[in-house]
Structure formats: C-alpha cells, structure tokens
C-alpha beads as a LAMMPS data file, in Angstrom:
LAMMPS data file: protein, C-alpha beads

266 atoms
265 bonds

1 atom types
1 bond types

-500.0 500.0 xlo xhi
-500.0 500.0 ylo yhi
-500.0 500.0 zlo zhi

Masses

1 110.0

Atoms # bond

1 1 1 -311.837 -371.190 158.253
2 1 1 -310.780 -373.062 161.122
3 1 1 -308.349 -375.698 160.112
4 1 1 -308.470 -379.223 161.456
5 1 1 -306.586 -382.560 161.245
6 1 1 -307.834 -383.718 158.422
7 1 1 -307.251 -380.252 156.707
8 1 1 -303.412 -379.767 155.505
9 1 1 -301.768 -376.320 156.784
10 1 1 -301.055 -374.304 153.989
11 1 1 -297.512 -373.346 153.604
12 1 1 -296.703 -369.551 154.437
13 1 1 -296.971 -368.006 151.377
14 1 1 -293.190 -366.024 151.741
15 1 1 -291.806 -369.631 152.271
16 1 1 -292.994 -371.090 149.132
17 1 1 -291.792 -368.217 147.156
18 1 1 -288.451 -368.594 149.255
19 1 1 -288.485 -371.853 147.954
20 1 1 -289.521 -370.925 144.355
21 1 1 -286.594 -368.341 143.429
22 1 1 -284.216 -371.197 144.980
23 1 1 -285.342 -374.062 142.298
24 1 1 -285.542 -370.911 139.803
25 1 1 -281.653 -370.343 140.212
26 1 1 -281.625 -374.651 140.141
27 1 1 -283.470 -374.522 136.974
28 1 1 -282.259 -371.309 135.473
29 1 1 -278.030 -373.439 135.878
30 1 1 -279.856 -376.186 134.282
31 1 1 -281.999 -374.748 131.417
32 1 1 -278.355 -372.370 130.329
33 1 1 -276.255 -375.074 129.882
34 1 1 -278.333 -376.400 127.103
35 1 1 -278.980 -373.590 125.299
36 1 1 -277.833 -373.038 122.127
37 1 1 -275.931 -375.949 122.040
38 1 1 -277.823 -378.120 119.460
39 1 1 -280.132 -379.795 121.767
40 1 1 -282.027 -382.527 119.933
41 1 1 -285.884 -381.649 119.334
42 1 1 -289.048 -384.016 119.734
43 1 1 -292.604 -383.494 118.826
44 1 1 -295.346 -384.322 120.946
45 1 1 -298.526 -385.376 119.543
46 1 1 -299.958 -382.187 119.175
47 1 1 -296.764 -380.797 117.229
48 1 1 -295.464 -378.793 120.247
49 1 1 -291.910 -379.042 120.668
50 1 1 -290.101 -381.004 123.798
51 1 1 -286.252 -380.463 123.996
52 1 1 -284.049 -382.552 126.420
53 1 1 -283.792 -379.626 128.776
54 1 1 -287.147 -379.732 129.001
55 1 1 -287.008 -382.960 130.465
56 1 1 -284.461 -382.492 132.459
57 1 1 -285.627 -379.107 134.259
58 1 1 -288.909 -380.653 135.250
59 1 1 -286.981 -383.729 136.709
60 1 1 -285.165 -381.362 138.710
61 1 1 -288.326 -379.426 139.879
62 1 1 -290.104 -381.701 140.652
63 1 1 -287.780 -383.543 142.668
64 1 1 -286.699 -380.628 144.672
65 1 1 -290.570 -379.723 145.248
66 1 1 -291.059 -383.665 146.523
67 1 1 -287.707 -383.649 149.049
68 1 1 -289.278 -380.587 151.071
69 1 1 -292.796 -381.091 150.106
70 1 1 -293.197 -384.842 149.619
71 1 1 -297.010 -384.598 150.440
72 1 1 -298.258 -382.221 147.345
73 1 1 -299.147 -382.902 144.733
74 1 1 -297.251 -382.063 141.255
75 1 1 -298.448 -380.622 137.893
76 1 1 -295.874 -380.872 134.629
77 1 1 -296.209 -379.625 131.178
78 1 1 -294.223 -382.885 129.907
79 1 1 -295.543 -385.694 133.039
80 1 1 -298.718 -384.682 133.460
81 1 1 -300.186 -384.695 137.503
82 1 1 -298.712 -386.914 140.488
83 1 1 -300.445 -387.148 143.827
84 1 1 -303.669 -385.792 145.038
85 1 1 -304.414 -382.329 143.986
86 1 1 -307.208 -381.296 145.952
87 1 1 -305.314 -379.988 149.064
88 1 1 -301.942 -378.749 147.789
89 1 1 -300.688 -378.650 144.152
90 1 1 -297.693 -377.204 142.248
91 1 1 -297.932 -376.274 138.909
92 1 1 -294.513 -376.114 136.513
93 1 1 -293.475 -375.297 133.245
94 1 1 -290.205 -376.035 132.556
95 1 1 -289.364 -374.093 129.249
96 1 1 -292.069 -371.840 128.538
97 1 1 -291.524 -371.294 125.068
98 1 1 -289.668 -374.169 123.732
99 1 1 -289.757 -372.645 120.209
100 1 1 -288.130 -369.754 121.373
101 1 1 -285.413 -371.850 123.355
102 1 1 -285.085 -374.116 120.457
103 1 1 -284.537 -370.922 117.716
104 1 1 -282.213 -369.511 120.443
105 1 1 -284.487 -366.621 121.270
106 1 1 -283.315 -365.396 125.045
107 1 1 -287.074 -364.756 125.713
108 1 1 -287.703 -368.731 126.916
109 1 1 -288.917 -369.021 130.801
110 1 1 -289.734 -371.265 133.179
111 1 1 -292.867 -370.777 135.732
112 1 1 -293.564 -372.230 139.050
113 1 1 -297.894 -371.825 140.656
114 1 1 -298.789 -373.099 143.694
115 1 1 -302.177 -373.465 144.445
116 1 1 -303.811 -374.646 148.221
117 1 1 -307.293 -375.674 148.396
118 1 1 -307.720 -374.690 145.221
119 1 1 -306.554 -371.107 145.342
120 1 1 -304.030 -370.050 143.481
121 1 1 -301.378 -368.592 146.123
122 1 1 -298.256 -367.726 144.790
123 1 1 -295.474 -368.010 141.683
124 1 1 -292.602 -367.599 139.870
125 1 1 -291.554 -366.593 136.464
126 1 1 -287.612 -367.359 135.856
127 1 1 -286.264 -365.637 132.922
128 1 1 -282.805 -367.711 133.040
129 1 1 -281.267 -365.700 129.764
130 1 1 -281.886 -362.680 131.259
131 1 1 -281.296 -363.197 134.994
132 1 1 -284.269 -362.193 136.202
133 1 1 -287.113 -363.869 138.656
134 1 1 -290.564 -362.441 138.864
135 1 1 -292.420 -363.716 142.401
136 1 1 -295.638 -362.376 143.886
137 1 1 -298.442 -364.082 145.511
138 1 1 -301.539 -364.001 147.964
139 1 1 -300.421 -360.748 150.497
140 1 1 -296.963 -360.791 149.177
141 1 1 -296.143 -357.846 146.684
142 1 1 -294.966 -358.650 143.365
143 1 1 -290.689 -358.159 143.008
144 1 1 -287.986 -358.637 140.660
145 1 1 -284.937 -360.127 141.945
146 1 1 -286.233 -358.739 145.022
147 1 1 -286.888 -355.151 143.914
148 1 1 -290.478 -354.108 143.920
149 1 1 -292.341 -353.917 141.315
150 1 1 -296.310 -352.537 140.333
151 1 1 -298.393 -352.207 137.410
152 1 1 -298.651 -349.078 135.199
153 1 1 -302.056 -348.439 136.296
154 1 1 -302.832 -346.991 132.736
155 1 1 -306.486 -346.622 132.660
156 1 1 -306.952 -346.070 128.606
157 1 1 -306.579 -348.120 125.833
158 1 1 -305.677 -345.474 123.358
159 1 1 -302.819 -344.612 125.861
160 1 1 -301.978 -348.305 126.074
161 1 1 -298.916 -350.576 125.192
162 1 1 -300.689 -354.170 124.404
163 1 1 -298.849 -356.513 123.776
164 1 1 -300.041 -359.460 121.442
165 1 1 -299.325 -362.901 122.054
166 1 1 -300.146 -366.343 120.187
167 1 1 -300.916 -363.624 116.986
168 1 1 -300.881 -366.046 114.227
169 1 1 -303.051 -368.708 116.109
170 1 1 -305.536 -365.622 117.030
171 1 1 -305.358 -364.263 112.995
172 1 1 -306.565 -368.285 111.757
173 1 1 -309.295 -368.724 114.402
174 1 1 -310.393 -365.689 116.091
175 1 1 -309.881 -363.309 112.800
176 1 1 -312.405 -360.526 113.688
177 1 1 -310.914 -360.422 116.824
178 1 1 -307.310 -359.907 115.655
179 1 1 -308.520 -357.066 113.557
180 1 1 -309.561 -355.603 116.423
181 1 1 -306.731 -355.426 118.478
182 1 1 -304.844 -354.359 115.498
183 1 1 -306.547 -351.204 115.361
184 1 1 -306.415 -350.106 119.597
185 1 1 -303.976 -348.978 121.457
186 1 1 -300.861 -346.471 121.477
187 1 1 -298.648 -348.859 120.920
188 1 1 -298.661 -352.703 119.882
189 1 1 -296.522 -355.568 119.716
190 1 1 -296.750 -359.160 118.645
191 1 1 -295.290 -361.966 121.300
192 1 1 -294.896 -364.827 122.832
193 1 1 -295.343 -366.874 126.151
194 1 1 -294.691 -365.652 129.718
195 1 1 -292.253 -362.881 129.148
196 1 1 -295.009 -359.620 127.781
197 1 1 -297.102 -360.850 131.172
198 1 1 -293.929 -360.118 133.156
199 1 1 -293.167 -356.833 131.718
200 1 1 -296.680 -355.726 132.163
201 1 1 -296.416 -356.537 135.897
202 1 1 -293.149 -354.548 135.689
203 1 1 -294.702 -350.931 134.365
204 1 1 -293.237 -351.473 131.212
205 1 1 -296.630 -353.169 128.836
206 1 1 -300.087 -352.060 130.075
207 1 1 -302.236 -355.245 128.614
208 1 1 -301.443 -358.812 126.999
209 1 1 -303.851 -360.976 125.307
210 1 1 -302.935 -364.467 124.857
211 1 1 -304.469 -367.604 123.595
212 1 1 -304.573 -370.998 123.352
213 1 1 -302.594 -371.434 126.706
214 1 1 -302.605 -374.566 129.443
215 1 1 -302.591 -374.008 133.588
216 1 1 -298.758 -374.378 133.559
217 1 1 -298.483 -371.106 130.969
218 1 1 -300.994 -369.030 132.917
219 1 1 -301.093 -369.850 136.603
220 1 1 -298.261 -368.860 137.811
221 1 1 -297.815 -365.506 135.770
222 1 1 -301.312 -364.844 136.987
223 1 1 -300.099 -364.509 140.212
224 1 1 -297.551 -362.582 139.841
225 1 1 -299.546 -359.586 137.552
226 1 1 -302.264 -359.586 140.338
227 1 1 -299.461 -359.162 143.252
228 1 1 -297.741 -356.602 141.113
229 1 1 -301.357 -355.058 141.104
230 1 1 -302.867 -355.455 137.748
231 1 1 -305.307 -358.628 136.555
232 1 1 -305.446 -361.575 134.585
233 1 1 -308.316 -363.670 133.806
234 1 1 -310.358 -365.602 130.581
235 1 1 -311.693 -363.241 127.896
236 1 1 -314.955 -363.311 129.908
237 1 1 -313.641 -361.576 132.534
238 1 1 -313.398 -364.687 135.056
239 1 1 -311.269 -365.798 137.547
240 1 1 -308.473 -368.379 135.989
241 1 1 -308.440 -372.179 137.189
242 1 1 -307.172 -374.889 136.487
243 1 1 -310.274 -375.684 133.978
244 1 1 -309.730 -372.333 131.913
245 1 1 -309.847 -372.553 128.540
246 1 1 -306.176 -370.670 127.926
247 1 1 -307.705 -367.443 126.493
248 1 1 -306.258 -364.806 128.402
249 1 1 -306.343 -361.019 129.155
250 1 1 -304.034 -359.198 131.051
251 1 1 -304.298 -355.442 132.410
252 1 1 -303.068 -352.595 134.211
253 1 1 -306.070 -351.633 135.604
254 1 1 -309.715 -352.610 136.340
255 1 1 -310.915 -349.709 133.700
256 1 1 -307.984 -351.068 130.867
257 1 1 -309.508 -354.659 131.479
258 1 1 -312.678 -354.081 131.615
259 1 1 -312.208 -352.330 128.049
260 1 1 -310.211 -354.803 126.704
261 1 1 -312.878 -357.820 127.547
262 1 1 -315.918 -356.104 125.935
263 1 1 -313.406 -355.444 122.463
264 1 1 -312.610 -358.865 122.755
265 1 1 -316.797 -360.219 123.010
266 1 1 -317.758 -357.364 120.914

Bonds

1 1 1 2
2 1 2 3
3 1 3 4
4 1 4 5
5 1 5 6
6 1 6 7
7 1 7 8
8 1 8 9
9 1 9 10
10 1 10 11
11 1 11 12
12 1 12 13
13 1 13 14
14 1 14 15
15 1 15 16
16 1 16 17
17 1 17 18
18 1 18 19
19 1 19 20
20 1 20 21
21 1 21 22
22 1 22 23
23 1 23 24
24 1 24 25
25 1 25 26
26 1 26 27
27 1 27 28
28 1 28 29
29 1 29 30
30 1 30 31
31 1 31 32
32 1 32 33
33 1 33 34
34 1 34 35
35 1 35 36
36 1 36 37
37 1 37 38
38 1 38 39
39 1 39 40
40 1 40 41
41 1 41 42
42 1 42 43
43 1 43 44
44 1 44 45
45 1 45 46
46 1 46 47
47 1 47 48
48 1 48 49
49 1 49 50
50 1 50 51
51 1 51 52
52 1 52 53
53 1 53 54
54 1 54 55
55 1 55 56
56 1 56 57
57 1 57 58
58 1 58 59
59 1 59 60
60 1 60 61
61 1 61 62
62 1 62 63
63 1 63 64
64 1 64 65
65 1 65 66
66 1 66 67
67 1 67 68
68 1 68 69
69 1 69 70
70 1 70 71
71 1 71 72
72 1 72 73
73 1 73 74
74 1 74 75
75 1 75 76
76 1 76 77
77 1 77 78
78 1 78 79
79 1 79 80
80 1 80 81
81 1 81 82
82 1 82 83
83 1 83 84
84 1 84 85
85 1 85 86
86 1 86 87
87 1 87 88
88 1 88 89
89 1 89 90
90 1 90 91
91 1 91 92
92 1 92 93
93 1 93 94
94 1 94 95
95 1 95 96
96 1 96 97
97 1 97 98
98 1 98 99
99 1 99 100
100 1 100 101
101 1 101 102
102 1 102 103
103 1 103 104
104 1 104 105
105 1 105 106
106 1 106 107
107 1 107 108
108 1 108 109
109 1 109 110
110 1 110 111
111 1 111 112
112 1 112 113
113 1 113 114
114 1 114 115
115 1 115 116
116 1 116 117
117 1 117 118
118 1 118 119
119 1 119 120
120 1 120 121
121 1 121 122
122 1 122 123
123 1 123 124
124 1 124 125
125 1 125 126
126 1 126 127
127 1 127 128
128 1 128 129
129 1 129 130
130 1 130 131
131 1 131 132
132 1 132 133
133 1 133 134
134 1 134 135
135 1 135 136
136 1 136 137
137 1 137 138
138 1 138 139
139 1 139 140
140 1 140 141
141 1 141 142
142 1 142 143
143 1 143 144
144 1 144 145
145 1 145 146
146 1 146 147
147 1 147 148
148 1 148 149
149 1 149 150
150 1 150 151
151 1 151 152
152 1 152 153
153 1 153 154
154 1 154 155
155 1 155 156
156 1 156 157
157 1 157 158
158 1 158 159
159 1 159 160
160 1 160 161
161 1 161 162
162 1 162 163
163 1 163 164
164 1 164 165
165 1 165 166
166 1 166 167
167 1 167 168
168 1 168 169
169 1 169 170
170 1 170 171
171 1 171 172
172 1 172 173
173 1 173 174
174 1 174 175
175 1 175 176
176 1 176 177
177 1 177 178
178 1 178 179
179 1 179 180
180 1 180 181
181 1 181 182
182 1 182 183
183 1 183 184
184 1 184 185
185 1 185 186
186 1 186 187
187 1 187 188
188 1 188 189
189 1 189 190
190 1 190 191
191 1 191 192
192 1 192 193
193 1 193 194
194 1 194 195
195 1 195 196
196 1 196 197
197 1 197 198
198 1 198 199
199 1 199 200
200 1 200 201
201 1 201 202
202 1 202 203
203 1 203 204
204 1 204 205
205 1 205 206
206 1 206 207
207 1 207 208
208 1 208 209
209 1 209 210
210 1 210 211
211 1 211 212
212 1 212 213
213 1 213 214
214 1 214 215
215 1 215 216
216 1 216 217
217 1 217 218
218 1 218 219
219 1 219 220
220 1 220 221
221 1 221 222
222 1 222 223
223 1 223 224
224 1 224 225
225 1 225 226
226 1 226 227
227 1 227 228
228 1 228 229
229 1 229 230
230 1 230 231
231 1 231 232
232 1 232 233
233 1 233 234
234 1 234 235
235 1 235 236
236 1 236 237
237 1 237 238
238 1 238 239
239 1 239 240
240 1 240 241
241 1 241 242
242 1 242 243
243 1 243 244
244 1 244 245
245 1 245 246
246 1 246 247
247 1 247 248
248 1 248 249
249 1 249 250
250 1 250 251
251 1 251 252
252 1 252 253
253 1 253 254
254 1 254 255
255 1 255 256
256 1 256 257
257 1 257 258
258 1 258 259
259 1 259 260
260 1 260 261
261 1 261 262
262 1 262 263
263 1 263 264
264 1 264 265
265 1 265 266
C-alpha cells in the first residue's frame, strides 16, 4: 500500500523493539524494587488484584512511550486507552500476574504489543525476576536477551509438553474441556500468565492453553511465539485482535495446533 499524508508511517519494526527492551530494563528497575517488600494490595471491581507497582510501572511506560511517540495511541491494563487507536497503538501490561507478584512468585512479567493499522507488529515480554526479555515481531526473529530463539516444532500431541494455564477457571466453566487436556500429552503442567507462552517460544513447552485473558495478556506474547515460529490464536483457530475473547491456544507447530483446536471444540 502506498502511503500518503494522511496515512502515519509505521515505525520500523527493529526500532520499536529497540525501544521496547529499553522501557523493559526501565520497568524491570522499577517493578524489583517493590517486590517482596509488603506492597499494599487493592481490588478492582472484578476482584483482580492492583499493587502500587502496578501503578507505577504503567506510569513509567506510558510516559516513556508518549516522550518519543507522543502521537500513538496507549492501551493500559489499570488506565484503560488514551489517544486514537486506529493508526498506531501500544498495548501494556504492567505486572502480568499480580497474584504471582503479590505471593512473591518470581514468575510475574510485564508485556509491551504494538500494533499499526491494526496489525499486530511487534512485542515484548520482560521477565524482571529472572532477567530475561523475550522480543519478536513482523520480519524480526524472535530472541532472548538477544540470543535467538525458535519453537520446538513438535508435531504430536502425545509427544507434547502442554502447559495449562488459568486451570481452575477452565475446571469451573469449561469442565469437559479440562478433562480433556488432562488426559493428552507427554507431559503436562498447570500455570499461569505470560511466562509458559515464553518458554514455548523458547523450545522448552510445545503448547499452552489459556483462558479468560484481555489484549494486554495476549498481544504482545502473540507476537513473540509467531516470530519465534510457532502460533497463537482463539480456540477457533483465528487470528487474535483486540476484540478476542481471551481463550487462547498456543503451538509449536501448524499440525500440534491444529490438534489441539479440534480437542478443544470436540
């Protein structure tokens, strides 16, 4: 498409990532310094945890994304949108998994999605307990503090590591679906938030399913899986957006995820 005056450049994807593992160190200084120090906990109206750090980290984001990108638009778990969305939009989760930051679990994150047009193009996913940053986006391969990294490319379920997240929110409303997943696989393991996703675009977990997620848990891991060379998408098999309704499958491989979406509608 031929751009044109009234259509915004979009950012070089390699710059925004630049940009993303800079705020990710910002964050990650940020996010450390209150953890496991007693922080104070809230509870939003629909009893999900919000810490002070919390707070503070998105502050921080998104005032570093508005200095060098005052024109976007800005999506936060805890502010909700700012600015114009239909051209360029970042997406941010500041903790991702409070209740793990809260409990002092080292498994908390924070995730960074940038979409242009529409399309998701890039992200982030800081792990700041465990010094790592996962980035990948549209023509950039997926890395770990800069070291390249792919997907497993594991092709069979009953070879599979899955990895299940959101388990006792999938055993009270999706039951026959939780029995299912119980019973596949080589090897399975219940979790939480971003962190399975980021091992799976690692080598290390060949499938996640997750549930009852929001754009700011899923976009930017998204991403970073399908850069890394695996997918992500609803349990339907489509393409995430913004309007996705936060169940979520994960895979190593078209054949793993294509398995894995008709166990999940079966």
């Amino acid at each position: 498409m031929t751009m044109t005056s009234s259509t915004p450049e979009r950012p070089a994807t390699e710059k925004i990532l630049q940009d993303c593992v800079a705020w990710a160190e910002l964050s990650a200084s940020t996010a450390l310094s209150f953890f496991r120090q007693g922080t104070a906990v809230d509870f939003k109206a629909d009893l999900s945890p919000v810490t002070l750090a919390d707070q503070t980290v998105e502050r921080e984001l998104k005032a570093a994304i508005a200095a060098r990108y005052p024109d976007h638009a800005i999506l936060g778990e805890e502010t909700g949108i700012e600015g114009d969305c239909k051209d360029h939009l970042w997406v941010i989760d500041p903790i991702d998994g409070t209740r793990s930051f809260i409990s002092g679990h080292p498994l908390f994150g924070m995730l960074i999605a940038f979409l242009s047009h529409g399309q998701l193009q890039a992200g982030t996913i800081s792990m700041p307990a465990l010094n790592e940053v996962y980035c990948g986006g549209l023509g950039v391969p997926a890395t770990c503090n800069g070291i390249p990294i792919q997907v497993s490319g594991q092709r069979e379920l009953n070879s599979a590591v899955l990895y299940i997240n959101e388990g006792e929110k999938l055993l009270e409303n999706h039951p026959a679906i939780a029995t299912r997943l119980l019973q596949v696989g080589q090897t399975r393991r219940f979790g939480y938030d971003c962190y399975p996703h980021a091992l799976l675009a690692a080598g290390h977990v060949d499938a996640v399913i997750d549930y009852d997620l929001k754009p700011y848990d899923f976009l930017a891991v998204s991403a970073v899986i399908e850069a890394a060379g695996g997918l992500m998408t609803d349990w339907q098999g489509k393409t995430l957006t913004l309007d996705s309704d936060g169940a979520v499958v994960s895979a190593a491989s078209p054949e793993l995820h294509a398995t894995l979406v008709d166990l999940l509608n079966s």
